[in-house]
C-alpha positions, 0 to 999 in steps of 0.5 A: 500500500501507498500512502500520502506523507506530508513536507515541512514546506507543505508539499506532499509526497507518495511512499510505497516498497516496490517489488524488492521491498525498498522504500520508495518516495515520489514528490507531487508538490503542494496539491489538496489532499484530494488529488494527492488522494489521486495520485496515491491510487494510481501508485498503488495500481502501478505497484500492483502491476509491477509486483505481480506482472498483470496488465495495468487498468485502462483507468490508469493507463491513460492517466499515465498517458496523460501525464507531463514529462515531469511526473513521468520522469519521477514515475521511471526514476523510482521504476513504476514505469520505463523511461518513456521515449521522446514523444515529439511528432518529427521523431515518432514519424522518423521512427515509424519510417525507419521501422516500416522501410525494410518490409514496404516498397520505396514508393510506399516509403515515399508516401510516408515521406509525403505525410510526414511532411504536411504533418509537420509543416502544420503541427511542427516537428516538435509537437508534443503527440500527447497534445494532439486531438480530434480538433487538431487533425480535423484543422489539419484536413483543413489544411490540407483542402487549402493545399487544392489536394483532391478528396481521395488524395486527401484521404489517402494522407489521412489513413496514412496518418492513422497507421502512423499513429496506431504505431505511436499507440503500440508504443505506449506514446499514445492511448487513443488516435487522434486520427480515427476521425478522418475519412480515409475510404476513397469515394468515387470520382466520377468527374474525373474519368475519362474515356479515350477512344481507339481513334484518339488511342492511334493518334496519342501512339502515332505521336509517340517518340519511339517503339517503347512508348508507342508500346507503354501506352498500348500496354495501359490501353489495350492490355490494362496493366497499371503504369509503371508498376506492372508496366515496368514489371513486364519481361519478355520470359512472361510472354507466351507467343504460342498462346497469345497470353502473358504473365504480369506481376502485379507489385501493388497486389502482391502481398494478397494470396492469390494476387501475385500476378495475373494471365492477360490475352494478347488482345489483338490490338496490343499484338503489333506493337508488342512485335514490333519492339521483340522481333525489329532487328534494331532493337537491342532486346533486354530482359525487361519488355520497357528498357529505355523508359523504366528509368525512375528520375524519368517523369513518365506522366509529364512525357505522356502530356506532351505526347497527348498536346502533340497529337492535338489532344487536351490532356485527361485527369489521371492520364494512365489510369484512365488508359486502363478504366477505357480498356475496362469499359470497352470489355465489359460489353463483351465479356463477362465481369468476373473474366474482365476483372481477372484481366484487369487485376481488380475486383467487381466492386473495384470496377464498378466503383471507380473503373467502368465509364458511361460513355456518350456512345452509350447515350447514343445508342440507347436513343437508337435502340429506343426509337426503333422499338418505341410505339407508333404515334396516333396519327401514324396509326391511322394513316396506316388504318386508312391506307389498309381500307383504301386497299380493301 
């Protein structure tokens, strides 16, 4: 048991024997009796806890979570709790980053990067995380809308400031998650799709500067791969010539079982341009299908702009993805949803949320459908009634 001993000078302090049977002091300053009363609770619950190794109460962790680094350090010296690390929001996101590097993809820890920049930009990296609250990360997504950041992208940050922060928890930096507020879902963008036509397909590859870009876009369009992960993935040794199919390893599904990769049919569209870089005898073949190209530093996105305005175009939202979203459209009309999906490495739902267009041919040809099934006007039908008696 604890027990509360009063100070010439006023103050009071807390005496307990921890687990060797040593006595044990803690100075808590000149504070009512009430409060003193607190504290000497939450001694007794952490002396409990050391001496017979049970997990603490909820009751008086998140007391302890809320402590300033003053009582937590008086807590350590005397062994009730270890000596906590910084709990600044520079490092603990410094130290999430250095742990997660090994086991994600540098793209992955890029986005990290990316975070932790807006993060800190608004809250400062010396931010103390046990001060942040709910309010706070709202004023943050606040922030980040004033950036012009689209919702999904803004979304995308938030659920990566989530996982950043359940970390901090798991380290006993944090009992709750400030961030478990913010939406993180992405929502359909509907205004953002955009449907490129075979015509304006041939007059974007005519443009192109070379065979591999010529073939990069037919492989997002005509094939469906995502660019430039699965694009860039792609070997030769993953295409089978004699069946008219290949093999691509899907990086941004891998770690699901059973999405490692997937089998695509050489549509007959994406056959000429996949021949012309294997067999032009004055192409120095790699291992890799895109060689040249698959340079990091080399901004892919910015090129392909270039190549949309050279021929005659306005460049689309999402230029690559909207290459897979049209190849999605057209396949659909011909084939069934599971055999698509299993083509374009995503799933139905996937697909109708974010993937398949409504296209203004769509309108067109319901009008046609329509008006040549649509009933005959009352007029019409007596003049054909008429037309019937004359001849009679």
């Amino acid at each position: 048991m604890a027990s509360i001993a009063k100070r010439p000078n006023g103050g009071k302090m807390i005496q307990f024997f921890d687990a060797s049977g040593r006595r044990r002091a803690i100075q808590i300053g000149k504070i009512p009796m009430k409060a003193a009363t607190s504290v000497r609770v939450h001694v007794e619950r952490l002396v409990s806890s050391r001496i017979t190794g049970h997990a603490l109460d909820d009751v008086t962790a998140l007391w302890v979570s809320k402590l300033d680094k003053t009582m937590l350090d008086k807590l350590a010296k005397v062994g009730l709790i270890q000596a906590r690390e910084s709990a600044e929001l520079g490092k603990m996101i410094a130290d999430f980053i250095k742990l997660r590097t090994g086991d994600v993809k540098p793209r992955t820890v890029a986005k990290y990067k990316v975070v932790k920049k807006h993060l800190t930009d608004h809250f400062g990296t010396d931010k103390p995380l046990k001060s942040l609250n709910a309010g706070e990360a709202k004023e943050w997504r606040a922030y980040l809308i004033s950036k012009g950041l689209a919702e999904n992208s803004i979304r995308k940050l938030s659920g990566i400031a989530k996982t950043m922060f359940n970390y901090a928890i798991e380290k006993e930096l944090l009992v709750k998650n400030p961030f478990n507020c913010l939406p993180s879902a992405l929502v359909p963008t509907r205004e953002r799709h955009f449907f490129l036509s075979p015509e304006d397909t041939e007059k974007v590859i005519k443009a192109c500067p070379d065979d591999e870009w010529k073939l990069i876009i037919a492989l997002a369009r005509y094939g469906g791969l995502r660019t430039p992960s699965e694009t860039f993935a792609l070997k030769w040794s993953d295409i089978n010539w004699a069946e008219n199919r290949f093999y691509v390893t899907s990086p941004k599904t891998e770690r699901y079982a059973g999405k490692e990769g997937r089998i695509v049919p050489i549509f007959p569209e994406l056959r000429p341009y996949l021949d012309k870089c294997f067999f032009d005898p004055a192409e120095d073949r790699s291992e890799y299908v895109i060689a040249k190209h698959r340079i990091r530093s080399e901004n892919l996105r910015t090129t392909f702009h270039k190549i949309i305005k050279r021929a005659g175009l306005k460049p689309w939202p999402k230029p690559f993805q909207n290459l897979r979203s049209s190849r999605e459209t057209e396949l659909i009309e011909r084939f069934p949803i599971q055999t698509v999906v299993s083509w374009i490495g995503n799933s139905p739902a996937v697909a109708l949320q974010s993937y398949l267009q409504v296209r203004e041919s769509d309108f067109e040809q319901a009008l046609h459908i329509c008006c040549s099934k649509a009933p005959k006007s009352l007029e019409t039908a007596r003049n054909d009634e008429e037309s019937v008696i004359a001849d009679t």
